[in-house]
C-alpha positions in Angstrom: -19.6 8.3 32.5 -16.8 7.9 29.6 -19.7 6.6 27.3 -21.5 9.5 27.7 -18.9 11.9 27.5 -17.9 10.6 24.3 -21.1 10.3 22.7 -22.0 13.7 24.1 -18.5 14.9 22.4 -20.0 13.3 19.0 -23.5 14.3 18.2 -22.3 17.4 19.9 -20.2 18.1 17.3 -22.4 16.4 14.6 -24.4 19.9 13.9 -21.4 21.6 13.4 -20.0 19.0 11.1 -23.3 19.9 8.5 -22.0 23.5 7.8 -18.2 22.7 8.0 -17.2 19.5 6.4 -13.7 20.3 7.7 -14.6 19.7 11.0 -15.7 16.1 10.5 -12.2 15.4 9.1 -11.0 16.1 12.4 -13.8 14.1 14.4 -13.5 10.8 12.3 -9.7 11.5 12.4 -9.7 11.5 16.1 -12.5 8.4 16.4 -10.2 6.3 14.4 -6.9 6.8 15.7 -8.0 7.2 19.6 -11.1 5.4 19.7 -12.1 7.3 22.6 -15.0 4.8 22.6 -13.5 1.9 23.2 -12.1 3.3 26.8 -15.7 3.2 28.3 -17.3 -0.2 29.3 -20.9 0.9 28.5 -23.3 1.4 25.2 -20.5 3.4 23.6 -18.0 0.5 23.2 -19.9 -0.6 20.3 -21.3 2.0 18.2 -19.7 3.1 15.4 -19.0 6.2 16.0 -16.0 7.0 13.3 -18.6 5.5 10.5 -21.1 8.7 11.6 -19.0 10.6 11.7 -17.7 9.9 8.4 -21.2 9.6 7.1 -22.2 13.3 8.0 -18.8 14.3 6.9 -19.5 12.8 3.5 -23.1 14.6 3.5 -21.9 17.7 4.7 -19.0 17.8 1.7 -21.5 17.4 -1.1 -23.9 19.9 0.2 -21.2 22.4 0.6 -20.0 25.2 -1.3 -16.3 24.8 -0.5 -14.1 23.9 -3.6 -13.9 20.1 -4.1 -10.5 19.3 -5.7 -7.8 16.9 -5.2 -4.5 18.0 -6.0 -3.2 15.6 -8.6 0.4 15.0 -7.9 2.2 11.9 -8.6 1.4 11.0 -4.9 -2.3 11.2 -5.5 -1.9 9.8 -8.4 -0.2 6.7 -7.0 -3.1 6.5 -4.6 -6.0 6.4 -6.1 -4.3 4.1 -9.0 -3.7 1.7 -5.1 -7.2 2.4 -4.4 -8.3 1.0 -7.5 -6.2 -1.7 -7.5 -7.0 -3.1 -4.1 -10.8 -3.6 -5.6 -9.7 -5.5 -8.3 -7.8 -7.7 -6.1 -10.3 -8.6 -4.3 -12.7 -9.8 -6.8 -10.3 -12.9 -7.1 -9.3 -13.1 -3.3 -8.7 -16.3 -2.5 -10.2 -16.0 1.2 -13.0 -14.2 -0.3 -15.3 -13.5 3.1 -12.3 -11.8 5.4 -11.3 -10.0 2.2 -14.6 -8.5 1.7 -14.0 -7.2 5.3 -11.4 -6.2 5.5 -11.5 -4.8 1.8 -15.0 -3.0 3.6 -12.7 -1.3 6.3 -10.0 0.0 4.0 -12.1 1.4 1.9 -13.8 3.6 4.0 -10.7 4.6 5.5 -9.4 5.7 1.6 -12.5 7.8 1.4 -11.9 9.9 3.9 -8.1 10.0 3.3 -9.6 11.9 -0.1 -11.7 13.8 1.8 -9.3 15.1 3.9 -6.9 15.9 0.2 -9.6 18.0 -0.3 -10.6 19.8 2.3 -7.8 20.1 4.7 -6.0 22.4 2.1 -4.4 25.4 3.8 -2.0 25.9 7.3 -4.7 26.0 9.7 -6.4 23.6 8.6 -3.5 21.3 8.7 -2.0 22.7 11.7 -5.3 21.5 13.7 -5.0 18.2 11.8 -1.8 17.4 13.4 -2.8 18.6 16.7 -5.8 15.7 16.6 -3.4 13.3 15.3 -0.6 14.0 18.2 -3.2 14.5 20.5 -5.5 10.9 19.7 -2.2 9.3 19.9 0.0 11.9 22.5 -2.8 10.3 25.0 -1.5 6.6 25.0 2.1 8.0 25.0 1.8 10.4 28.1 -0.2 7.7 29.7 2.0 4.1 28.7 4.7 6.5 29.9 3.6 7.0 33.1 2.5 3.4 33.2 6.2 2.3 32.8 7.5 4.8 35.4 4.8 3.4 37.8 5.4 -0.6 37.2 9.2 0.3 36.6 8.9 -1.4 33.2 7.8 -4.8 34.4 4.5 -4.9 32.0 3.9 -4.2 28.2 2.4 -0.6 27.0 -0.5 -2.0 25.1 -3.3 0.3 22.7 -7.1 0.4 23.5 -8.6 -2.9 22.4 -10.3 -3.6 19.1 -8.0 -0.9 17.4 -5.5 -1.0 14.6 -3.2 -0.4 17.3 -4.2 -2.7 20.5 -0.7 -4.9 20.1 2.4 -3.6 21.8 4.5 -3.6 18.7 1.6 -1.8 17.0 1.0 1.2 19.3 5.0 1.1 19.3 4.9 2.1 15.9 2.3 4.1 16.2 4.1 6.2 19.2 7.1 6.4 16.7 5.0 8.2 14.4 3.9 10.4 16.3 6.8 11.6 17.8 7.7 14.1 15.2 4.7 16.1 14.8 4.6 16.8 18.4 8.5 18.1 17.7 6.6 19.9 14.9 3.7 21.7 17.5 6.6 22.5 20.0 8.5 24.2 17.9 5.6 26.1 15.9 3.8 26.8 19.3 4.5 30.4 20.6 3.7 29.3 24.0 5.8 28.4 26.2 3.8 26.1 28.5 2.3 24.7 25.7 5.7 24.0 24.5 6.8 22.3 27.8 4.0 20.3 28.2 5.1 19.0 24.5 8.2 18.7 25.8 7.2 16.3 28.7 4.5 14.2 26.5 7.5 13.6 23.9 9.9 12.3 26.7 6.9 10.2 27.9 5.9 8.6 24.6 9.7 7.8 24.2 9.6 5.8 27.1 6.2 4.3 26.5 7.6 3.5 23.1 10.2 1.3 25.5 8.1 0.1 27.9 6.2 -1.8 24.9 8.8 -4.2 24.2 9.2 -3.9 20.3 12.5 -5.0 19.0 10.9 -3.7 16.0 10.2 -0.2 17.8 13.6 -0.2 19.4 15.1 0.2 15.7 12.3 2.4 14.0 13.1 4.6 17.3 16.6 4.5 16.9 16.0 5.6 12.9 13.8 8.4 13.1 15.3 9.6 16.0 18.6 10.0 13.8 16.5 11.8 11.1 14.6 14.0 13.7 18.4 14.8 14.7 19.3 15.5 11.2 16.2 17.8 10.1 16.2 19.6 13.9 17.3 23.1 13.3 17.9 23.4 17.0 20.5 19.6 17.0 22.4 20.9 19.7 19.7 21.2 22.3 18.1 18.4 20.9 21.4 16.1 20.6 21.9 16.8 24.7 18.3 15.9 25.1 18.5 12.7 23.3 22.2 11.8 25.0 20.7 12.8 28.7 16.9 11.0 28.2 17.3 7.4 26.4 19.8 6.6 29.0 18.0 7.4 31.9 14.8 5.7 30.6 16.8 2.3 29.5 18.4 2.4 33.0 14.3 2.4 34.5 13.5 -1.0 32.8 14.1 -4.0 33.7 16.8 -6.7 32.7 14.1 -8.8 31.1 14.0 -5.9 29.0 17.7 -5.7 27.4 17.8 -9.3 27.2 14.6 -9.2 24.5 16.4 -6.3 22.7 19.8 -8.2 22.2 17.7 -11.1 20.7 18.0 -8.8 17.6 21.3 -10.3 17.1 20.5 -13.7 17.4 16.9 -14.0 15.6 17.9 -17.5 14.1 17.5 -18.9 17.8 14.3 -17.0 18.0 10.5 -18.8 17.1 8.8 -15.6 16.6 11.7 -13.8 14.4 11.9 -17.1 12.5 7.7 -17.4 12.2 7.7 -14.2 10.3 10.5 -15.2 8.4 8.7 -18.0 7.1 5.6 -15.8 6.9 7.6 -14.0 4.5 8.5 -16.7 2.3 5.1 -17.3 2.0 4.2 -13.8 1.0 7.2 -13.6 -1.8 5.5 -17.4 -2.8 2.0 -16.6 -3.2 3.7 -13.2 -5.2 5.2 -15.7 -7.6 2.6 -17.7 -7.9 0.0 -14.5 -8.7 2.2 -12.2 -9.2 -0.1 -9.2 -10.7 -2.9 -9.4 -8.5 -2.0 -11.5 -5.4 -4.1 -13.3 -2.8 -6.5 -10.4 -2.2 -6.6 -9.1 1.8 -6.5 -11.6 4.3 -4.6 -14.6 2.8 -2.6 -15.7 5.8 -4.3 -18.8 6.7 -3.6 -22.0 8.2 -4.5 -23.6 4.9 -2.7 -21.6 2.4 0.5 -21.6 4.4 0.0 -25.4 3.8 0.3 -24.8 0.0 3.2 -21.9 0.2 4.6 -21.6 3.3 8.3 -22.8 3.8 7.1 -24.7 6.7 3.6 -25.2 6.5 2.8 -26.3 10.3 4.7 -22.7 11.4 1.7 -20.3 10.7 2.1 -16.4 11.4 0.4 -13.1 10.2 2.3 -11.0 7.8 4.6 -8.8 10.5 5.2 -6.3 7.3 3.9 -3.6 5.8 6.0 -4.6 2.8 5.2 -8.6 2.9 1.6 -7.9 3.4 1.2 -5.9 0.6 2.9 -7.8 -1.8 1.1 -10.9 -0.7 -2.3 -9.0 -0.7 -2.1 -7.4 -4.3 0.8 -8.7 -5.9 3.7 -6.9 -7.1 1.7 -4.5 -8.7 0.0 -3.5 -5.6 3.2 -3.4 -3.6 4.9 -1.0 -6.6 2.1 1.2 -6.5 2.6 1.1 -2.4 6.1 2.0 -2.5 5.2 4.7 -5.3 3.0 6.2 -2.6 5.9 6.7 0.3 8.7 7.7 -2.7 6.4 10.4 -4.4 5.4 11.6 -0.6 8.9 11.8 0.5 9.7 14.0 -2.6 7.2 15.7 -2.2 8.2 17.0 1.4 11.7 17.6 -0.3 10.2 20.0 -2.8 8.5 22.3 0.5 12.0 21.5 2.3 13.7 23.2 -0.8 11.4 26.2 -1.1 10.4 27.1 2.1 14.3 27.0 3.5 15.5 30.5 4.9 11.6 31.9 4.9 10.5 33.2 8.1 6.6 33.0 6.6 7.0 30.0 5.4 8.5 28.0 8.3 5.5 26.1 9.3 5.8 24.5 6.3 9.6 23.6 6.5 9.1 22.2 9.9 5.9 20.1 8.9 7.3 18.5 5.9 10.5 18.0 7.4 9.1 16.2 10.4 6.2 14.5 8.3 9.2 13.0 7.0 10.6 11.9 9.9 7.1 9.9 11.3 7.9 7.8 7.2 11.0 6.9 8.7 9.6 5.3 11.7 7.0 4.0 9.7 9.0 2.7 6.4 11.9 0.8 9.1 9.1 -0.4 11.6 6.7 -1.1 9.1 9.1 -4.0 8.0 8.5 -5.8 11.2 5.0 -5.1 11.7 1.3 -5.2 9.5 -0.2 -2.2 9.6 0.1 -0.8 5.7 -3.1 -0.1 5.9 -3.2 2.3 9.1 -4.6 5.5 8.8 -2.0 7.3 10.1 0.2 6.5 7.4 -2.3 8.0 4.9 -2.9 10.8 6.6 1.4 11.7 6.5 0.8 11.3 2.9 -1.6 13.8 2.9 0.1 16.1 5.4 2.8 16.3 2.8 0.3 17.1 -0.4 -1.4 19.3 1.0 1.7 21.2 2.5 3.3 21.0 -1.4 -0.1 22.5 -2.4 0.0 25.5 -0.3 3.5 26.7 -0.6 2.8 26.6 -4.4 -0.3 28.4 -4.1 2.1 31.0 -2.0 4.2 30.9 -4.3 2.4 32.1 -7.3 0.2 34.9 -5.6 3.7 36.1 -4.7 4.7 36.0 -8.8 1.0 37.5 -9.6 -0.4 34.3 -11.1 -3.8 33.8 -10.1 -5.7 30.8 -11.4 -8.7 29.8 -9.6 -8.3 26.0 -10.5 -4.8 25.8 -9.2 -5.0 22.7 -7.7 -5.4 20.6 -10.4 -2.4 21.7 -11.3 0.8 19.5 -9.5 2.4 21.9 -6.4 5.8 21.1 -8.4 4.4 22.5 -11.5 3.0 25.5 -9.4 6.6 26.3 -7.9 8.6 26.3 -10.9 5.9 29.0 -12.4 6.5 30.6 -9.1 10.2 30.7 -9.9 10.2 31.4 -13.7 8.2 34.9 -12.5 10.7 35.5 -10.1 9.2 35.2 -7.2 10.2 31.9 -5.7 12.7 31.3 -2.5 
């Protein structure tokens, strides 16, 4: 009945899709974060339903009429020069056939990320972006939640299988990251049950954010909650919340539980902690040994971790977005990584900066300012776990142009400056026109 339902939701949609290339954004967005597919047992576990989806998507957005331009900001900028890069890196992979694949996977992913720059480019449009994101992932928090409650913490929260996210620690992260933009809907929605029931779906993905066991989680939790704290213009209610909740929901697990979470302190005596330790060493020696262009994807193996790994006989997967990268594309893959998340962040500064003290332009203060807070959980988990090439992430980025984009384009039909390329020009440049005219914030 699930595969049905799913594929029925799918070509159903397909049509639509044709005449609003928007609209497949949204579909493949939610087939690749929920893979709603993957919950059936039946024909529909197999087909590739995101690569459809992204296929019409792609049809449908050269066919149409709608304006086709990237913003080019030095986030986009950074992007597409890591886009580029990652190609090159893997003409001289050294595991050339898993690099091929998993080259194949991220690619497709990077073209709809530019897609979605493109076409995703104005509140609506982004508001109901964020509602697929929290609601492919909300799903797996309200339900791990419940999970825990049920089994009083006794088993892991795990993702749907055959996902970026099918771990524990990775649907951990991926929970953390969400988080925030369901703070973003609740406090944008001008319902109140709507609210509540955001309310209730962010308590349980805290607590199936527990329930999955990540020491890594436990900290990006702990860090983004302190920045969702921080950026909260309500921190009173929010601070009681916080104080009232994460006790309660430690006290439902299990002593099991604590006793993982205070091997923090004591990771030398740990074999897993110390596996990705010397996984790391191995990703800062194959750097040094290739430093510009790296191993190309996929060069943990058994056999090169006999040529650079500390101890050779000790073989784990990269456990970082950081040490993955580096050992992937070299140090000039990993700059242009990191030039990604700095030119993002600033870039939700700028629509922090311009939109404060608006009432029209609120939205945008609360999306960026929250956007930021999902990089926090990603940036500190991240360092514990492999997923630099998750969509997710990308998407945040993207959030975060696009939101720069349309407070400047706000901004300059409110100083009379109408140009209709405007977003070839950076968001930056278009607020400090906006300003010079007199009529920025």
């Amino acid at each position: 009945m699930r595969d049905y339902l799913v594929a029925l939701i799918v070509f159903g949609t397909l049509p639509f899709v044709l005449t609003r290339p928007h609209l497949g954004v949204l579909l493949w967005t939610w087939l690749g974060i929920m893979n709603p597919h993957r919950l059936g047992w039946g024909f529909a576990n197999d087909l590739p339903f995101a690569a459809i989806a992204g296929g019409v998507t792609l049809l449908s957005f050269m066919i149409s009429k709608e304006p086709k331009r990237i913003p080019w900001v030095p986030t986009t900028i950074f992007l597409v020069l890591f886009i580029l890069w990652m190609n090159v890196t893997t003409v001289f992979a050294l595991v050339p056939d898993p690099a091929m694949l998993q080259w194949a996977k991220v690619m497709k992913i990077q073209l709809m990320i530019l897609l979605t720059m493109m076409l995703m480019y104005d509140r609506a449009r982004l508001h109901h972006l964020a509602w697929v994101i929290v609601i492919s992932l909300g799903f797996y928090g309200v339900k791990g939640g419940i999970f825990t409650l049920l089994n009083g913490g006794q088993y892991m929260v795990l993702g749907p299988e055959g996902s970026f996210i099918s771990g524990n620690t990775e649907i951990s992260l991926a929970l953390t990251m969400v988080l925030p933009l369901m703070r973003y809907l609740q406090a944008t929605s001008e319902n109140k049950w709507i609210r509540r029931g955001l309310v209730a779906a962010m308590l349980l993905t805290a607590l199936a954010i527990i329930g999955s066991y990540s020491r890594g989680a436990f900290l990006a939790g702990g860090a983004m909650g302190l920045f969702l704290l921080l950026k909260s213009r309500k921190k009173g209610a929010l601070a009681a919340v916080l104080v009232l909740a994460v006790p309660l929901m430690l006290a439902t697990m299990p002593d099991k539980y604590l006793g993982k979470m205070s091997t923090i302190e004591t990771y030398e005596q740990d074999g897993s902690a110390m596996g990705r330790i010397n996984a790391w060493h191995f990703a800062v020696n194959l750097a040094n040994h290739r430093p510009v262009i790296g191993g190309g994807f996929d060069p943990f193996t058994p056999e090169l971790f006999r040529v650079y790994a500390p101890n050779p006989l000790d073989f784990h997967a990269a456990h970082s977005i950081y040490f993955s990268v580096l050992a992937d594309h070299g140090y000039v893959g990993l700059a242009l990584f990191l030039g990604i998340m700095f030119s993002a962040w600033r870039a939700g500064n700028r629509v922090i900066r311009q939109s404060k003290g608006r009432q029209d332009l609120l939205w945008a203060w609360e999306l960026a300012s929250m956007t930021q807070a999902s990089l926090v959980g990603f940036a500190v988990g991240g360092a514990f776990l492999g997923l630099a090439y998750f969509d997710v992430f990308y998407l945040l980025v993207a959030i975060l142009v696009l939101t720069e984009a349309a407070v400047g384009k706000i901004l300059l039909l409110e100083a009379g400056v109408r140009r209709p390329g405007w977003r070839r020009i950076g968001a930056a440049a278009l607020a400090g026109v906006a300003r010079r005219s007199g009529g920025g914030a």
